[in-house]
N, C-alpha and C positions, 0 to 999 in steps of 0.2 A: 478784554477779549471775550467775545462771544460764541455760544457754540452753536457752529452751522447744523442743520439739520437736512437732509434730503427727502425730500418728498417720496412717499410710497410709489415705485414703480419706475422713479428715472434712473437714469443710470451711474456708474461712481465715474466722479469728472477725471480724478487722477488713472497712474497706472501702477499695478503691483509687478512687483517682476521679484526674481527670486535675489536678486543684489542688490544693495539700498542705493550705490550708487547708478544704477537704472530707471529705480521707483522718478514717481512725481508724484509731490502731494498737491491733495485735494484741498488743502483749505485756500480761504481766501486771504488778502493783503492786510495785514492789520492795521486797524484806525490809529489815526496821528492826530494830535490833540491840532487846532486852528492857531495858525501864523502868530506868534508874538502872547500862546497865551499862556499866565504864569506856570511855574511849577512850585508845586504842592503836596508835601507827602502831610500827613496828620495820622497819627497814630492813638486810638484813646485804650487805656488801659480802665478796663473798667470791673470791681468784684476780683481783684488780685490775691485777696487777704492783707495784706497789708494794714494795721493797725496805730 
């Protein structure tokens, strides 16, 4: 996930209100990886100390 940035002088898309169940958030729809493609987690541990 990416973080959106608003341009100097437009305005905030969502709405603040004083009850979160009022609010709407501003950001947008998170990207979903393309139809059929693997899943992949890789984790490298690297400089752990380990001896």
């Amino acid at each position: 996930m990416s973080l959106e940035e608003y341009k100097y002088g437009t305005t905030f898309p969502g709405v603040i209100e004083r009850i979160v169940d009022k609010s709407e958030p501003a950001w947008l729809e998170p990207l979903h990886a393309k139809e059929n493609a693997p899943n992949i987690l890789s984790i490298v541990l690297d400089d752990t100390g380990f001896v």
